[in-house]
Every structure is written in structure tokens, then in C-alpha cells.
C-alpha positions in Angstrom: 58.3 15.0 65.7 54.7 13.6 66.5 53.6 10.3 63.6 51.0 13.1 62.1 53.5 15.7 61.2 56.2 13.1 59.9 52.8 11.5 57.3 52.6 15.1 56.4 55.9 16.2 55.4 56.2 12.7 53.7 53.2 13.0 51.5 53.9 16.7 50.8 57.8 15.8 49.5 55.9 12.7 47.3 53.7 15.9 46.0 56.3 17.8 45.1 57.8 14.8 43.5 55.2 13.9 41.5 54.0 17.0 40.1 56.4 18.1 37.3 58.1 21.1 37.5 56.4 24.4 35.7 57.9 25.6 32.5 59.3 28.5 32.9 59.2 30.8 30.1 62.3 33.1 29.5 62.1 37.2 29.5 61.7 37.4 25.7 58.8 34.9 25.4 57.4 36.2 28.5 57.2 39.8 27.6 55.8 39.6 24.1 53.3 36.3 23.6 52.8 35.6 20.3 49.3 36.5 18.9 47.3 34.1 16.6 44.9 35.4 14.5 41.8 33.2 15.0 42.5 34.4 18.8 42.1 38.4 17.5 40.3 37.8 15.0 37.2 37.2 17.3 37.5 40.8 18.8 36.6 42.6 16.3 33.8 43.9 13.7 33.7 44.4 10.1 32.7 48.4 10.1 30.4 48.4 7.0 28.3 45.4 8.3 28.8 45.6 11.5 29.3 41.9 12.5 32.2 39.9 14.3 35.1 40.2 11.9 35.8 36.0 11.8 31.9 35.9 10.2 31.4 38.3 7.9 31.9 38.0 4.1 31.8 41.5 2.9 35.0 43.2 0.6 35.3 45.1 3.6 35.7 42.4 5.8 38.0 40.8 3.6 40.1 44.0 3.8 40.1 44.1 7.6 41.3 40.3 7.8 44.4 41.0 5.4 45.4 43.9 7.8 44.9 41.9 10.6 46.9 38.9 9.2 49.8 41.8 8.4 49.8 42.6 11.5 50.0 39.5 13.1 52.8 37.7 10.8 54.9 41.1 12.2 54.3 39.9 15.5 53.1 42.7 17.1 51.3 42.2 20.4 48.0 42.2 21.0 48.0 45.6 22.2 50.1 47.2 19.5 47.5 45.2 17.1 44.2 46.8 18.8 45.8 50.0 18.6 47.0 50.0 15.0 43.3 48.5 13.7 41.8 51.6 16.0 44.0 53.7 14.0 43.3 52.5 10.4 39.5 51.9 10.7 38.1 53.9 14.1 37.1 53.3 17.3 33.8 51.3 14.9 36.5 48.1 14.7 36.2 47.4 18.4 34.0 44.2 19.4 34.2 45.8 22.7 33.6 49.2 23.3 36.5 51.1 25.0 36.0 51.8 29.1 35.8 55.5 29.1 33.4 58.1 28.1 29.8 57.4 27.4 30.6 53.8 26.6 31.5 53.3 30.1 28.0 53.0 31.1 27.9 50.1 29.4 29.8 48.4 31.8 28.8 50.1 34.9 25.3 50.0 34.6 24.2 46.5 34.7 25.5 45.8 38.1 24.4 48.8 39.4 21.0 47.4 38.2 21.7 44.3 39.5 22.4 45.6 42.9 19.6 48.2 42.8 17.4 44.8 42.1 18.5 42.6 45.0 18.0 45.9 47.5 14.2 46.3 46.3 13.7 42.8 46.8 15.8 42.7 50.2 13.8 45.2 51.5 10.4 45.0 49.8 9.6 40.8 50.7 9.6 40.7 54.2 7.1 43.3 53.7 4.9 41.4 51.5 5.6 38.6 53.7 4.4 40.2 57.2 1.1 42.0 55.2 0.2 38.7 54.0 0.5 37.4 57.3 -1.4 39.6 58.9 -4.7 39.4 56.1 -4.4 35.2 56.6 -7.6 34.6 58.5 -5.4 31.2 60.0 -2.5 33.7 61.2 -4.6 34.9 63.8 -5.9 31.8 65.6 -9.6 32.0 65.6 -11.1 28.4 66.0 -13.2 27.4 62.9 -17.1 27.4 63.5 -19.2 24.3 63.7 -20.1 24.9 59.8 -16.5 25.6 58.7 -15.7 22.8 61.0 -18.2 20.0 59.1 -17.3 20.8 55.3 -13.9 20.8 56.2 -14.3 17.0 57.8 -16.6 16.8 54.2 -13.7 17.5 52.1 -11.5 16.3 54.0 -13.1 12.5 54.1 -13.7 12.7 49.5 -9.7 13.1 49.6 -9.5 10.2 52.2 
């Protein structure tokens, strides 16, 4: 084994020594992670004001937050959560709109945008570039006269 593979196996066994080993959650922890509420709380709206749920300060507000604390003490997953707020005050709860439907535009259309932007540009600048070019009176070589010539070497000798 050649000096640079031994250094290598070396420092990669000191790695592995080093860097303590990964908790590994068990099946039951791993399959349901618990749900805070300030962590839920954040996505979703109070329906009669229409703000994010963790700011508002409307009676209906304070309705949603004591359903969404009853859900979370039961422990129910975020999933289970989203679904059982969707089912108690409408789709309206959602900070997010769903993906499907008319509300998919929503996510769809700003990168198609985006894209449609960069392939204007792409293909609209070098052709801006090569017309403006092509009207520069200096892109097409003619020598300067003998009067362009002297205020040049005027203008040029009140900057020197």
C-alpha cells in the first residue's frame, strides 16, 4: 500500500472516530414526530380576519388556537392535524393553498414566468446588442476627419 493511501485510510478511521455516532430514533418515535404548536400554529389563518393564526386577536382566532392546542396535546400528527382543522373550519384555514385545482396556478405560474423571462431576454439581447453595433458610427472604422480629429485633441487636453 503506497504512503498516500495508508494517510488516507488513517485520517478517514480518526474521522469516523471523532464524529459521534447519529442518534438513531426508534420505529415509534420515527413514525409519528411529535408536533408543537408554535411549529403549526404558523400555518394557518384565522378565517374571519384572514391573518396568520399565531397574530391575530379576534374571538375567532382565539377559537381556532384552542382547537389547535386540542389537537396537538392528543398528539396527532401534523397531517392528521391539517386535515381535522380543514374539516372543522374549510379549506379558508389553510396558510397555504392546497396543490390542485385552480390554486395550483399559484404554484406553477411563477416559474413558468420566470422561465418565459430569462428566454425573452436570452434571445432578445444579443439582438439589441448586434443593432446597436451596427448604428455605432466607431463599429465601422471610418477614420475621424481633421475637425473631429482637433476638438477631440481640445477635449481631450481640458481633461489632461
Amino acid at each position: 500500500m503506497s504512503r498516500r493511501a495508508t494517510t488516507i485510510v488513517l485520517a478517514a478511521a480518526l474521522l469516523a472516530l471523532a464524529v459521534p455516532p447519529l442518534a438513531v430514533p426508534s420505529p415509534a418515535t420515527a413514525a409519528t414526530p411529535k408536533v408543537s404548536l408554535t411549529a403549526v400554529e404558523s400555518q394557518y389563518m384565522c378565517t374571519s380576519c384572514r391573518e396568520p393564526l399565531e397574530l391575530a386577536q379576534s374571538p375567532q382566532a382565539y377559537s381556532e388556537k384552542q382547537f389547535l392546542a386540542g389537537l396537538v396535546d392528543q398528539g396527532l400528527s401534523a397531517r392528521q392535524i391539517q386535515s381535522q382543522m380543514v374539516a372543522q373550519y374549510g379549506e379558508a384555514v389553510l396558510g397555504k393553498p392546497p396543490a390542485h385545482g385552480f390554486n395550483l396556478t399559484v404554484y406553477i405560474l411563477p416559474p413558468v414566468i420566470l422561465i418565459l423571462g430569462i428566454a425573452g431576454l436570452a434571445i432578445t439581447l444579443p439582438k439589441w446588442r448586434a443593432r446597436a453595433r451596427r448604428a455605432s458610427p466607431l463599429s465601422q472604422g471610418e477614420p475621424l476627419g481633421a475637425p473631429d480629429a482637433e476638438r477631440l485633441d481640445q477635449d481631450l487636453a481640458r481633461f489632461i
